[in-house]
HTML snippet that shows the backbone in 3Dmol.js (N, CA, C, O; Angstrom):
<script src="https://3Dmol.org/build/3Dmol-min.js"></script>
<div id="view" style="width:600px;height:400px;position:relative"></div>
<script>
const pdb = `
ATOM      1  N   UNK A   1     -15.722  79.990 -75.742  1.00  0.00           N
ATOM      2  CA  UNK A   1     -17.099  80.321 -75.987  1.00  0.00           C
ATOM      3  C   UNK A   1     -17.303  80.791 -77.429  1.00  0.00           C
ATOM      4  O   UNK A   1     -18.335  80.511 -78.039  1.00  0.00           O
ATOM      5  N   UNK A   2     -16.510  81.364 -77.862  1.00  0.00           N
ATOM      6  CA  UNK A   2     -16.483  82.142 -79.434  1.00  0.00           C
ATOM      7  C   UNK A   2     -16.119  80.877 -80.506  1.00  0.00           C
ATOM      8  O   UNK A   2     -16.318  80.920 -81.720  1.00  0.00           O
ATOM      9  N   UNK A   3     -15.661  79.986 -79.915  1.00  0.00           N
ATOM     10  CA  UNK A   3     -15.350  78.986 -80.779  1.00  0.00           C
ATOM     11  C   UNK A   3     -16.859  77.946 -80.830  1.00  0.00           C
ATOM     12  O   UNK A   3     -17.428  77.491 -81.822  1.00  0.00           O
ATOM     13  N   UNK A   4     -17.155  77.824 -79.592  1.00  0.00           N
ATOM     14  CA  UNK A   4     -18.371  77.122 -79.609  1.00  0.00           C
ATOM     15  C   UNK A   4     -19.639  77.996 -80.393  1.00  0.00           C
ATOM     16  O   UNK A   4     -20.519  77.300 -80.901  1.00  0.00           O
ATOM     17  N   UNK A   5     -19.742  79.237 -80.490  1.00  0.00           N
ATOM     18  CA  UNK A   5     -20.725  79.976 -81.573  1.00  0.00           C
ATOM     19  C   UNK A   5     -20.153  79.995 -83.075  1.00  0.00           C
ATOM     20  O   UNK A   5     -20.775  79.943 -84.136  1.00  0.00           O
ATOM     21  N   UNK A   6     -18.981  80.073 -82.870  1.00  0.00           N
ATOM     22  CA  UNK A   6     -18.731  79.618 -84.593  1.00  0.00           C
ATOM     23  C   UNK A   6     -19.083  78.610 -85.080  1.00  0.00           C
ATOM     24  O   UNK A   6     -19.373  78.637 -86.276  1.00  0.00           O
ATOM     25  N   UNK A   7     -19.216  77.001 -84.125  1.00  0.00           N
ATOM     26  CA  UNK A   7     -19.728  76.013 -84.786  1.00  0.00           C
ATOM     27  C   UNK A   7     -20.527  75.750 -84.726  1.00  0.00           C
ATOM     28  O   UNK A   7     -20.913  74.890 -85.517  1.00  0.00           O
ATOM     29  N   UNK A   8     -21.298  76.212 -83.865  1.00  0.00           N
ATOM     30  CA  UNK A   8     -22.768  76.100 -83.718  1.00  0.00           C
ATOM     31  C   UNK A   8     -23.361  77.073 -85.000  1.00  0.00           C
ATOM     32  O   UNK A   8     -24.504  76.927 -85.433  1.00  0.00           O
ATOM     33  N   UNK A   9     -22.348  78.140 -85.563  1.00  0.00           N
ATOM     34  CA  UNK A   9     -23.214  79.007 -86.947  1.00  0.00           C
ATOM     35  C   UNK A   9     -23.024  77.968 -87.983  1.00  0.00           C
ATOM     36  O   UNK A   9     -23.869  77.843 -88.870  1.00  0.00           O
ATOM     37  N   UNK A  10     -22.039  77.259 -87.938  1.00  0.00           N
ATOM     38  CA  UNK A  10     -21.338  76.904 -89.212  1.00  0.00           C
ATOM     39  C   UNK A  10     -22.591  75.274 -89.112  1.00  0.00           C
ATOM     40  O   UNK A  10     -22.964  74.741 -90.157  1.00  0.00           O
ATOM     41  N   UNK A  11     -22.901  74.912 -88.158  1.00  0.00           N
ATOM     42  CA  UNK A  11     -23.978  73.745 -88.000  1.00  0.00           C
ATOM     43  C   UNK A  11     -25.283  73.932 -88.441  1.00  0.00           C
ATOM     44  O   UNK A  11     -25.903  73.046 -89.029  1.00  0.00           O
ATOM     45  N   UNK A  12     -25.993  75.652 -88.053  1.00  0.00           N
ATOM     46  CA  UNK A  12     -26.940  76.044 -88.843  1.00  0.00           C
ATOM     47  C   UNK A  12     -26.678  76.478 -89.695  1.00  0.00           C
ATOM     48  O   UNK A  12     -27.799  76.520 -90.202  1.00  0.00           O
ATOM     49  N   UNK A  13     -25.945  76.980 -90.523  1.00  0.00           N
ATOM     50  CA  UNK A  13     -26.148  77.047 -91.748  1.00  0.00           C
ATOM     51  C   UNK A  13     -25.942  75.779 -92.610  1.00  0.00           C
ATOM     52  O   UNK A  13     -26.504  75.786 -93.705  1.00  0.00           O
ATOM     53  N   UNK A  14     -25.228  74.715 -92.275  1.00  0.00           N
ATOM     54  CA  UNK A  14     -25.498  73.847 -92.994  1.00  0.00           C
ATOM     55  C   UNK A  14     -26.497  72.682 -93.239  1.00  0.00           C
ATOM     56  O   UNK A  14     -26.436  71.840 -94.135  1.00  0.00           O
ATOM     57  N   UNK A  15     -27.486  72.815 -92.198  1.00  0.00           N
ATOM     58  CA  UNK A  15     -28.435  72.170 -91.183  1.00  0.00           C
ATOM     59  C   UNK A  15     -29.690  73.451 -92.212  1.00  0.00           C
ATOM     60  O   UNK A  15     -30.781  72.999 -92.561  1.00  0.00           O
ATOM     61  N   UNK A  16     -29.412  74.568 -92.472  1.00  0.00           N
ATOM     62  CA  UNK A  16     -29.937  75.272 -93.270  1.00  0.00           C
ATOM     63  C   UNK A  16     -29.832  74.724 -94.761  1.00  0.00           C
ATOM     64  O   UNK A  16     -30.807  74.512 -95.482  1.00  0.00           O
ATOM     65  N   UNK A  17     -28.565  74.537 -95.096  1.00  0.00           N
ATOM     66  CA  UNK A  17     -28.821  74.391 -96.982  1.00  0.00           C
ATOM     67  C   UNK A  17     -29.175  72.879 -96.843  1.00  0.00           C
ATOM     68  O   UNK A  17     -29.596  72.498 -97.935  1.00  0.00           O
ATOM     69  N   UNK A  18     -29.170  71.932 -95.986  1.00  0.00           N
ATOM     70  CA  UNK A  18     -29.875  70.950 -96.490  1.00  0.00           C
ATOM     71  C   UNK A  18     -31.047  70.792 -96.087  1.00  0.00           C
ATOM     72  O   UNK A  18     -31.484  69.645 -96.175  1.00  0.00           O
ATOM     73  N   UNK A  19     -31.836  71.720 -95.591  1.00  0.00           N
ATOM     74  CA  UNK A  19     -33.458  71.643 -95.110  1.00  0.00           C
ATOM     75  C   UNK A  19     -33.810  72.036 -96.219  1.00  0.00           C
ATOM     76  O   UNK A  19     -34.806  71.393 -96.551  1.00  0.00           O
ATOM     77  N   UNK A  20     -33.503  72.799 -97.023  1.00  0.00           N
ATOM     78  CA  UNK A  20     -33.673  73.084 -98.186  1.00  0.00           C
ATOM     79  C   UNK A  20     -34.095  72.317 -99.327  1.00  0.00           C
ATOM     80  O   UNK A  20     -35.130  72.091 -99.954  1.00  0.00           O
ATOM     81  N   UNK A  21     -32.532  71.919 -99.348  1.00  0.00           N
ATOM     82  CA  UNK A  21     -32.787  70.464-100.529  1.00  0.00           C
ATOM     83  C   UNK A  21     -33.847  69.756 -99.939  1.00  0.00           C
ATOM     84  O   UNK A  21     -34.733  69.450-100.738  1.00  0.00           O
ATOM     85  N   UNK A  22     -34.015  69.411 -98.788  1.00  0.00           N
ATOM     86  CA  UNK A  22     -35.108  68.580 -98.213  1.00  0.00           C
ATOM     87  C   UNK A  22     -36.368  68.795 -98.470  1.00  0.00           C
ATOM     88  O   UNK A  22     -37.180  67.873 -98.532  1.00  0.00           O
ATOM     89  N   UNK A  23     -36.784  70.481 -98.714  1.00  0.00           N
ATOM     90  CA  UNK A  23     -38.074  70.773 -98.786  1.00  0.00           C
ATOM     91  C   UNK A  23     -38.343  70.483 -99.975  1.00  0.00           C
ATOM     92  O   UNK A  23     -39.466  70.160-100.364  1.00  0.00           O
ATOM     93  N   UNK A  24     -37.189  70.580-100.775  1.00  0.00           N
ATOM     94  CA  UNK A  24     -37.562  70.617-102.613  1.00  0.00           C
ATOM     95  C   UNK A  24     -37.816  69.374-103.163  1.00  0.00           C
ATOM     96  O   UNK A  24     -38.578  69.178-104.110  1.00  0.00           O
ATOM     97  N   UNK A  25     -37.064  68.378-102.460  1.00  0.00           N
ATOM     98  CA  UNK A  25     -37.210  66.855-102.787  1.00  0.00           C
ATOM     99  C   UNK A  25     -38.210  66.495-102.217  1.00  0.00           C
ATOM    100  O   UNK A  25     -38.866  65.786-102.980  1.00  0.00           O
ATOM    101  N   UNK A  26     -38.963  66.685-100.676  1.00  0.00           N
ATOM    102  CA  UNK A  26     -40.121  66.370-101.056  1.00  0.00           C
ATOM    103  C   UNK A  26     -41.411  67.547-101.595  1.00  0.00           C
ATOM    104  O   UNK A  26     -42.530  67.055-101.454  1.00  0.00           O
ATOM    105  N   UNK A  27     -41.418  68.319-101.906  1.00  0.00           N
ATOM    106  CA  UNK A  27     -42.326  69.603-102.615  1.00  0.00           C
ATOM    107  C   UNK A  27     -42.445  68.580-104.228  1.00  0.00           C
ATOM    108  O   UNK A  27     -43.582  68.429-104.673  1.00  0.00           O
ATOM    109  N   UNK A  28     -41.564  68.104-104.805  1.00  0.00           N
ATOM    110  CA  UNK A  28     -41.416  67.153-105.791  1.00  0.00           C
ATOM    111  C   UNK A  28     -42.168  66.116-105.459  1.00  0.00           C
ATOM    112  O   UNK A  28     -43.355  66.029-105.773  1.00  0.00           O
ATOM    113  N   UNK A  29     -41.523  65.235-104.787  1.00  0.00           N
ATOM    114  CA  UNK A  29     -42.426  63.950-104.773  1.00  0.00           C
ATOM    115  C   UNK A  29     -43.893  64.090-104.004  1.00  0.00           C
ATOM    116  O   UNK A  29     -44.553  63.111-103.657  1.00  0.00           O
ATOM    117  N   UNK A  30     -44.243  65.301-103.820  1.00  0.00           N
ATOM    118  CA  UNK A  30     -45.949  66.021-102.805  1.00  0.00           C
ATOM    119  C   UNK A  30     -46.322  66.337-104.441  1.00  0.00           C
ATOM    120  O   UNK A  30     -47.422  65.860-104.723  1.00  0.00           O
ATOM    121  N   UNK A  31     -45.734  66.953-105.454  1.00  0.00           N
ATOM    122  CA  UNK A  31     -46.997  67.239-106.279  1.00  0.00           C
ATOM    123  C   UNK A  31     -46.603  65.743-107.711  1.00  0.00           C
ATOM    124  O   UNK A  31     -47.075  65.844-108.843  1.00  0.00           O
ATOM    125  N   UNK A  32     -45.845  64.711-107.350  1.00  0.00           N
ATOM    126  CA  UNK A  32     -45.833  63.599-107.879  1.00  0.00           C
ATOM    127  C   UNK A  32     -47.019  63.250-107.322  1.00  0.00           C
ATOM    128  O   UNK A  32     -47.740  62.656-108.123  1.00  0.00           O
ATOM    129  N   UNK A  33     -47.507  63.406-106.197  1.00  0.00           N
ATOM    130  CA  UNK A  33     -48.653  62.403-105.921  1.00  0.00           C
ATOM    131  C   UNK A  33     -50.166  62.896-105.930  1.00  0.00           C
ATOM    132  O   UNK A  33     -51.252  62.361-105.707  1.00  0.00           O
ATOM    133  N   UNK A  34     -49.756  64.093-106.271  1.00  0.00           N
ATOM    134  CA  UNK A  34     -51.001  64.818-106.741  1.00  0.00           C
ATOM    135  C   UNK A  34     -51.220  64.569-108.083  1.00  0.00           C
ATOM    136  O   UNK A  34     -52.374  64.304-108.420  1.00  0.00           O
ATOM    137  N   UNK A  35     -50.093  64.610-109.160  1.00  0.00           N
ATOM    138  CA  UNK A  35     -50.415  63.610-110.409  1.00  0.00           C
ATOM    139  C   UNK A  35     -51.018  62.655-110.074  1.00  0.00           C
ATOM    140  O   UNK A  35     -52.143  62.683-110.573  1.00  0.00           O
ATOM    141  N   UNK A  36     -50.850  61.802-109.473  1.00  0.00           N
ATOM    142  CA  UNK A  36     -51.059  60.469-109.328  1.00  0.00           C
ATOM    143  C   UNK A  36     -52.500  60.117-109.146  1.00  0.00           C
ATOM    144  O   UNK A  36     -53.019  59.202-109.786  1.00  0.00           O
ATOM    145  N   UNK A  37     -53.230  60.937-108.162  1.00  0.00           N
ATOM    146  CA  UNK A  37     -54.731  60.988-107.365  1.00  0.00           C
ATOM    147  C   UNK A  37     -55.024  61.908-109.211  1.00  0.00           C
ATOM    148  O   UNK A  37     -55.176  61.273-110.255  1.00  0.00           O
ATOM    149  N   UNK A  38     -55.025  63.020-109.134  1.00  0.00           N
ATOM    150  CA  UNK A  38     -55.295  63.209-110.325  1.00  0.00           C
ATOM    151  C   UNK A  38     -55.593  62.181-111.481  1.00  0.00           C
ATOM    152  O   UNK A  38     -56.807  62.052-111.641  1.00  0.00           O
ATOM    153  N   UNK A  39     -54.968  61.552-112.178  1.00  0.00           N
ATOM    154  CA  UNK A  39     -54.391  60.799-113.254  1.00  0.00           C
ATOM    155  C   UNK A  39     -55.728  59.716-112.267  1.00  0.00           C
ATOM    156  O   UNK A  39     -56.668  59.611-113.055  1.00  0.00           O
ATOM    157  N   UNK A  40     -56.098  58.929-110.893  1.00  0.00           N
ATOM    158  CA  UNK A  40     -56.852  57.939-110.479  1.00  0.00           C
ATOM    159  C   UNK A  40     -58.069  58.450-110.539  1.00  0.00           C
ATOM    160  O   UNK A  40     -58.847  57.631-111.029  1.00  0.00           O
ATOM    161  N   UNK A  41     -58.790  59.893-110.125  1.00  0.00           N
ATOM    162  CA  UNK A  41     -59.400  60.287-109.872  1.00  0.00           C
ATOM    163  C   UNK A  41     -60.201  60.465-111.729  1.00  0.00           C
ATOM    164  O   UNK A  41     -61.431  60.501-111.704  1.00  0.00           O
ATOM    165  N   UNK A  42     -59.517  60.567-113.227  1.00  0.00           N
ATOM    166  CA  UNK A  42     -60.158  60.752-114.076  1.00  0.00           C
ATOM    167  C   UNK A  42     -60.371  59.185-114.388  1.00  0.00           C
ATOM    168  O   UNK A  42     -61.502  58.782-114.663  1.00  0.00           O
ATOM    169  N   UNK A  43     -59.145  58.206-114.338  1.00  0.00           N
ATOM    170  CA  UNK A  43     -59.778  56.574-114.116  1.00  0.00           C
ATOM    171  C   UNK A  43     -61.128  56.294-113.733  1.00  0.00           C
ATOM    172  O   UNK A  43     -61.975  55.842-114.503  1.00  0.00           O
ATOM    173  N   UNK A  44     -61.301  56.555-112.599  1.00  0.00           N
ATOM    174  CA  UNK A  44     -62.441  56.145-111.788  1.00  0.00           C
ATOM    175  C   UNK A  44     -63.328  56.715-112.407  1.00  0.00           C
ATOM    176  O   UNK A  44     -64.277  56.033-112.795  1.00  0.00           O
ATOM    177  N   UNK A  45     -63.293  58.059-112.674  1.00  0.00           N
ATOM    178  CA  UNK A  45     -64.993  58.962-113.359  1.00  0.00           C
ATOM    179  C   UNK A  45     -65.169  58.081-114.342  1.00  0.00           C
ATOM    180  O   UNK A  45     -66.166  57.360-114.376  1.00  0.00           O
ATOM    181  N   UNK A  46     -63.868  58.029-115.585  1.00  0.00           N
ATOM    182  CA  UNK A  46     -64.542  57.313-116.449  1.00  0.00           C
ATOM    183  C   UNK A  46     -65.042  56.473-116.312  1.00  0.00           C
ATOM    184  O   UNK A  46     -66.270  56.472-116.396  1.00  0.00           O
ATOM    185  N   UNK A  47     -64.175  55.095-115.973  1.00  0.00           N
ATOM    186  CA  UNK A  47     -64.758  53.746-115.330  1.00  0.00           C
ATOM    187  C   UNK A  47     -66.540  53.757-114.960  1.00  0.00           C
ATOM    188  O   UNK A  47     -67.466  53.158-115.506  1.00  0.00           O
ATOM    189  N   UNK A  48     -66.509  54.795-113.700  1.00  0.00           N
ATOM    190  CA  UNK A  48     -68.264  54.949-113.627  1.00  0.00           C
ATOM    191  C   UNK A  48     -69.549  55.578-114.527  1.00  0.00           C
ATOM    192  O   UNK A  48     -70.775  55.512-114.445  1.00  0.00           O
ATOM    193  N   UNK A  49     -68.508  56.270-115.496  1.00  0.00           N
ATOM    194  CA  UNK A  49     -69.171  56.623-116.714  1.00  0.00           C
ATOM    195  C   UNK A  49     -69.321  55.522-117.320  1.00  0.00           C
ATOM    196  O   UNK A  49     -70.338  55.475-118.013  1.00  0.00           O
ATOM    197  N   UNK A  50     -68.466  54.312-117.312  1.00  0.00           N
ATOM    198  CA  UNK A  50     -68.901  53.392-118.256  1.00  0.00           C
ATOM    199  C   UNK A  50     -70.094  52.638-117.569  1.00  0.00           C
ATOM    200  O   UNK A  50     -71.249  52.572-117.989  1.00  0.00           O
ATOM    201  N   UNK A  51     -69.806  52.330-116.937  1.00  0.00           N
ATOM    202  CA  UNK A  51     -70.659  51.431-115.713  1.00  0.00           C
ATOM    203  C   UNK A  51     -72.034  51.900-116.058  1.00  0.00           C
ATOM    204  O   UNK A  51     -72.999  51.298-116.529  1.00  0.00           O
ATOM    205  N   UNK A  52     -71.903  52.819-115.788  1.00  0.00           N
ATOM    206  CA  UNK A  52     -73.669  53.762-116.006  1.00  0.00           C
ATOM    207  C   UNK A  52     -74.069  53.305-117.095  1.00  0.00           C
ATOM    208  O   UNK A  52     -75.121  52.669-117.171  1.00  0.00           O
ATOM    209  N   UNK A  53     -73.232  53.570-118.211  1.00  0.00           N
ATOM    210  CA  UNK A  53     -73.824  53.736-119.510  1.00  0.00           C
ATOM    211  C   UNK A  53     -74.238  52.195-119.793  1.00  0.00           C
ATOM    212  O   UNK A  53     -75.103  51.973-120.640  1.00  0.00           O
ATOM    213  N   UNK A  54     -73.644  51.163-119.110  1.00  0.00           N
ATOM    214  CA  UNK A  54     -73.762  49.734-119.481  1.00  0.00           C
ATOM    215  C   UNK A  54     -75.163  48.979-118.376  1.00  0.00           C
ATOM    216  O   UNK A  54     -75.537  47.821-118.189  1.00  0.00           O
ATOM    217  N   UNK A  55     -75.560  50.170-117.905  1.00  0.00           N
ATOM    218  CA  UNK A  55     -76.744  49.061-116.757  1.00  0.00           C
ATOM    219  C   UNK A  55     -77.932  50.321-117.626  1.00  0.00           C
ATOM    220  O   UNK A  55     -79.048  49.875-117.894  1.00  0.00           O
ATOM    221  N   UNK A  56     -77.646  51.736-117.995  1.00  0.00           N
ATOM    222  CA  UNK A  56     -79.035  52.031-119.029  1.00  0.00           C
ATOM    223  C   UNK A  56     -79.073  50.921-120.360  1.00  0.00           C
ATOM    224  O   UNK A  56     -80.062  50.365-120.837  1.00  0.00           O
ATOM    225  N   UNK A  57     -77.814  50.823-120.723  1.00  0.00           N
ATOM    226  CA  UNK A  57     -77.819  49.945-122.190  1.00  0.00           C
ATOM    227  C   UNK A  57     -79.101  48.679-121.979  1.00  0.00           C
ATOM    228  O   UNK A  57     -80.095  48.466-122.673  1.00  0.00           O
ATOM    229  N   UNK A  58     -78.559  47.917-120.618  1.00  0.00           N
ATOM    230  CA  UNK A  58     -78.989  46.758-120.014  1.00  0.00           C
ATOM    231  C   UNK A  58     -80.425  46.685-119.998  1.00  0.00           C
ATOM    232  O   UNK A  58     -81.094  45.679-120.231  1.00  0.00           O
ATOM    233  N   UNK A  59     -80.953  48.128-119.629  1.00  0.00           N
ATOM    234  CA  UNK A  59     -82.201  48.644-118.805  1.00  0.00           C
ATOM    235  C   UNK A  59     -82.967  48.201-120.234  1.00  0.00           C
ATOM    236  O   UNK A  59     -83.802  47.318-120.434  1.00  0.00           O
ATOM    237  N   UNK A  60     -82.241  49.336-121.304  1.00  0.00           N
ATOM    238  CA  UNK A  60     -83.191  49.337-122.438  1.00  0.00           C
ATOM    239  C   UNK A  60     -83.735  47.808-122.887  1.00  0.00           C
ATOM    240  O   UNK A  60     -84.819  47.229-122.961  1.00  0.00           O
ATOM    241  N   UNK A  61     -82.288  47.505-123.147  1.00  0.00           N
ATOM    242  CA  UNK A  61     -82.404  45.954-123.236  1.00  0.00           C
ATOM    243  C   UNK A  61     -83.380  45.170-123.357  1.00  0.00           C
ATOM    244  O   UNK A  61     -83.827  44.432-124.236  1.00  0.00           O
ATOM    245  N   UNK A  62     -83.786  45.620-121.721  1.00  0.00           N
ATOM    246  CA  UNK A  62     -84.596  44.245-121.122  1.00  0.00           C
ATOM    247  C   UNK A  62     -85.855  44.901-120.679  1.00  0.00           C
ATOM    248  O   UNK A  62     -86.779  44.133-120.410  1.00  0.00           O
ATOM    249  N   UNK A  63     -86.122  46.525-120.519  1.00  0.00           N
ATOM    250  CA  UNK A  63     -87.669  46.853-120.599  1.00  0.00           C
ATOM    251  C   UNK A  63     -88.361  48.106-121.345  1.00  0.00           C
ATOM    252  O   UNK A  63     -89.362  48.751-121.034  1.00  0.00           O
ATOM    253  N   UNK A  64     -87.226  48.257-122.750  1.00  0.00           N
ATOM    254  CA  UNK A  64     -87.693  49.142-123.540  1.00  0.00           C
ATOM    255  C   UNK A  64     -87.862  48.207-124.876  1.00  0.00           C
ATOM    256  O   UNK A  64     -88.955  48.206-125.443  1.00  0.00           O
ATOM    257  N   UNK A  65     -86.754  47.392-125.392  1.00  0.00           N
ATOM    258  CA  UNK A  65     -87.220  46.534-126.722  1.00  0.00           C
ATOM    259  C   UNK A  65     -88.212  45.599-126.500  1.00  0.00           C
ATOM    260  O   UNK A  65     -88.654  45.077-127.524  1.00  0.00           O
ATOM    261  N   UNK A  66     -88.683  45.243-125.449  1.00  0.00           N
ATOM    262  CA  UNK A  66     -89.057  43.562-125.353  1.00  0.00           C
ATOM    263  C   UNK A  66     -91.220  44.790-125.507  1.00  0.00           C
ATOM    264  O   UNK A  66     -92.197  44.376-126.132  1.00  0.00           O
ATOM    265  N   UNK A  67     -91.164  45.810-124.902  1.00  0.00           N
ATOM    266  CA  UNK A  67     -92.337  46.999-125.239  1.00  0.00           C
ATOM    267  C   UNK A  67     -92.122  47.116-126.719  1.00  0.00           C
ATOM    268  O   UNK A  67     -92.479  46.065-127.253  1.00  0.00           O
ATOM    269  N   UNK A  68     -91.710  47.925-127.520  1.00  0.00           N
ATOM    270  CA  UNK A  68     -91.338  48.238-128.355  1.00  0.00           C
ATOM    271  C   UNK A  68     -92.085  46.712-129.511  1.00  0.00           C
ATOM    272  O   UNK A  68     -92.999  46.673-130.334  1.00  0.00           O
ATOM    273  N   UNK A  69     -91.172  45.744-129.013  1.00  0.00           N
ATOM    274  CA  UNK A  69     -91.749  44.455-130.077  1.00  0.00           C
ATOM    275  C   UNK A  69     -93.371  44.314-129.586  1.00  0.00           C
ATOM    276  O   UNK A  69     -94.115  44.536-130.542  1.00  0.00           O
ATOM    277  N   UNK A  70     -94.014  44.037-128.480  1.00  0.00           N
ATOM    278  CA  UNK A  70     -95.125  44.226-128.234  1.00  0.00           C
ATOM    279  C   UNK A  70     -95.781  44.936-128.863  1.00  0.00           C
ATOM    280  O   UNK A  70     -96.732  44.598-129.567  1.00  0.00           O
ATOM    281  N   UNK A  71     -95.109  46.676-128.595  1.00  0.00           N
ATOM    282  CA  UNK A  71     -96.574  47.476-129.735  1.00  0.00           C
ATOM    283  C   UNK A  71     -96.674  47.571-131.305  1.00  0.00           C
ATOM    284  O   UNK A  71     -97.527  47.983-132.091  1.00  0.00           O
ATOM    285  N   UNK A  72     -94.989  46.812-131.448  1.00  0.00           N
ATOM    286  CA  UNK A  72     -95.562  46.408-133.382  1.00  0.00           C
ATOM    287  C   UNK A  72     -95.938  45.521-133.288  1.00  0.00           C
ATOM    288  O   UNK A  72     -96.190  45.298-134.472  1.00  0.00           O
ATOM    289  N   UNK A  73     -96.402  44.230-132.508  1.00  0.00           N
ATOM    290  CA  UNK A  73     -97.549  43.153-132.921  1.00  0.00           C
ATOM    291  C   UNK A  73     -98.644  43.699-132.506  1.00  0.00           C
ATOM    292  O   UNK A  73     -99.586  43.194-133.117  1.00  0.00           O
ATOM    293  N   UNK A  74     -99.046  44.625-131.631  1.00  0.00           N
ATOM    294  CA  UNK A  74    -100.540  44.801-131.657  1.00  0.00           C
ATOM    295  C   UNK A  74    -100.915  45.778-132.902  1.00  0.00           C
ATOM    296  O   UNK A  74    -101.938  45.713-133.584  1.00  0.00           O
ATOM    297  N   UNK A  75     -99.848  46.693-133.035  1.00  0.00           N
ATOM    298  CA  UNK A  75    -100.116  47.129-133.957  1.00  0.00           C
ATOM    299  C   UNK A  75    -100.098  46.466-135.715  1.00  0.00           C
ATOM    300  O   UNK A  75    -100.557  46.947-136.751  1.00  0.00           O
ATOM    301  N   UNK A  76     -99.671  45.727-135.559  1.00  0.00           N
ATOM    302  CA  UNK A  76     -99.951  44.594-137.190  1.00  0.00           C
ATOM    303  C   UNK A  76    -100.815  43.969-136.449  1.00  0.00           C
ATOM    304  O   UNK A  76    -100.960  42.987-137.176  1.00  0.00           O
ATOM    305  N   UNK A  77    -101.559  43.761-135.489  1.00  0.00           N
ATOM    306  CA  UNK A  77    -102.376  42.940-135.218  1.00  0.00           C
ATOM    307  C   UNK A  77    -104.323  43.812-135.405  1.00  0.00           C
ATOM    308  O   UNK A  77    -105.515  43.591-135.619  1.00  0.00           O
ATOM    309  N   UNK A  78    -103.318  44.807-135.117  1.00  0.00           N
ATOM    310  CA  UNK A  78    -104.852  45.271-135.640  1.00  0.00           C
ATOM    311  C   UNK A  78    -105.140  46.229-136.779  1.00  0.00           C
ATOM    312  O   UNK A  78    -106.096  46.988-136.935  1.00  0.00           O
ATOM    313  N   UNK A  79    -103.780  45.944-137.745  1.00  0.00           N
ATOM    314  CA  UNK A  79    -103.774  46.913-138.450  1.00  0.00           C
ATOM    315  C   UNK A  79    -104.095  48.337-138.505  1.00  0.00           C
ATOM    316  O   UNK A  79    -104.996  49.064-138.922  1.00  0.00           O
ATOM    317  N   UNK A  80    -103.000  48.420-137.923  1.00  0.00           N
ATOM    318  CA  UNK A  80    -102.991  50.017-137.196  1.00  0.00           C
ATOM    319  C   UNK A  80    -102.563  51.266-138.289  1.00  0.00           C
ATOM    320  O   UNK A  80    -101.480  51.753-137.965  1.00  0.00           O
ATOM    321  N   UNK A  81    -102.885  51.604-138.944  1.00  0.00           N
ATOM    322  CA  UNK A  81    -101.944  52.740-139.966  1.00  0.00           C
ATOM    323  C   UNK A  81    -101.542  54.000-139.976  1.00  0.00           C
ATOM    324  O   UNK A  81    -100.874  54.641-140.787  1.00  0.00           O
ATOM    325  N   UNK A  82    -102.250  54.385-138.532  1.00  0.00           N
ATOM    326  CA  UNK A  82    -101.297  55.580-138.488  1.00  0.00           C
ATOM    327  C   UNK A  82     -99.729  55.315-138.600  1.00  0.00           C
ATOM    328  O   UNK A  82     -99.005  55.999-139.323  1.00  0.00           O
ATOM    329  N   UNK A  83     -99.143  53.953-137.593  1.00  0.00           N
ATOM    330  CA  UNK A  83     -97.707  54.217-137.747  1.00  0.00           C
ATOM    331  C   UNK A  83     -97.007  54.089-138.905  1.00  0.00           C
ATOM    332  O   UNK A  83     -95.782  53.979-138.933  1.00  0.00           O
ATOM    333  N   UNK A  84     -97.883  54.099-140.094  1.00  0.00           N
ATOM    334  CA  UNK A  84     -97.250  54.086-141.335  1.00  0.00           C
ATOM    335  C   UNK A  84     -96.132  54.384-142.029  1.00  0.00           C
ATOM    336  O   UNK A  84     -96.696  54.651-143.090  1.00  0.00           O
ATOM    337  N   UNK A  85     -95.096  54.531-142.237  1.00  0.00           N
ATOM    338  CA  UNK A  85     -93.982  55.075-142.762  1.00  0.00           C
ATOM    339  C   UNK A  85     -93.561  55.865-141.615  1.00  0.00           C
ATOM    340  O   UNK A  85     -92.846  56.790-141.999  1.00  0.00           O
ATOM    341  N   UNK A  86     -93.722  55.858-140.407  1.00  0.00           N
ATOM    342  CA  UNK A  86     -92.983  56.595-139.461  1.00  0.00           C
ATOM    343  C   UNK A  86     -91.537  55.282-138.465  1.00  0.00           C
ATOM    344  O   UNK A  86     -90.645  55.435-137.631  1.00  0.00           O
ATOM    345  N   UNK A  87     -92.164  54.049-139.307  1.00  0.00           N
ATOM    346  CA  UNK A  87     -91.358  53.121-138.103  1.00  0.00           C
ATOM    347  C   UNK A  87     -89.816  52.544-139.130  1.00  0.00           C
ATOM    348  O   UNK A  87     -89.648  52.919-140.290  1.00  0.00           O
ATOM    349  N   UNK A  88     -89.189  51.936-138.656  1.00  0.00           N
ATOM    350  CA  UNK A  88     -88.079  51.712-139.378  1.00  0.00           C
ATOM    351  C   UNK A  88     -88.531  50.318-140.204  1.00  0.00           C
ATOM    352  O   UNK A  88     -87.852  49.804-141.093  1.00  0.00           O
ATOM    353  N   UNK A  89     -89.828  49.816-139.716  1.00  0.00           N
ATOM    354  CA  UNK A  89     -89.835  48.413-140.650  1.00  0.00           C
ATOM    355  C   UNK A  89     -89.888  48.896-142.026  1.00  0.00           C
ATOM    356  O   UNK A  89     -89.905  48.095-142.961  1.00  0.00           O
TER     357      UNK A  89
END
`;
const viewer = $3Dmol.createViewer("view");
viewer.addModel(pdb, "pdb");
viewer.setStyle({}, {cartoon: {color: "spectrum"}});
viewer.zoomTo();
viewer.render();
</script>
């Protein structure tokens, strides 16, 4: 019986130092993958930062210049002078 509790100590404790190593190797590769989501997670913001910035670009594009050219022909059209030296022409 005394022999069977000696190996049964000598089984947990070694059943002990490698749960160990076990926790540390993966505690390692658990905050490897928190880099990882990290490091995807500033990808993606940017990415949709760009995205955004490329459908206002678009927006202006197509319903702020196409206005813009409109009110300098009415305005040379009717010779308008207040906008005098305020416009980039």
């Amino acid at each position: 019986m005394q022999t069977l509790i000696e190996s049964l100590k000598t089984f947990l404790e070694i059943a002990n130092w490698v749960s160990g190593i076990l926790i540390a190797v993966f505690a390692y590769w658990g905050l490897q993958q928190l880099k990882i989501a990290k490091d995807s997670i500033t990808i993606s913001s940017k990415r949709d930062a760009y995205k955004v910035t490329a459908d206002k670009v678009c927006m202006f594009g197509d319903h702020i210049i196409p206005l813009m050219i409109e009110l300098d022909e009415k305005v040379a059209k009717k010779k308008i002078l207040f906008f005098r030296g305020r416009s980039s022409n």
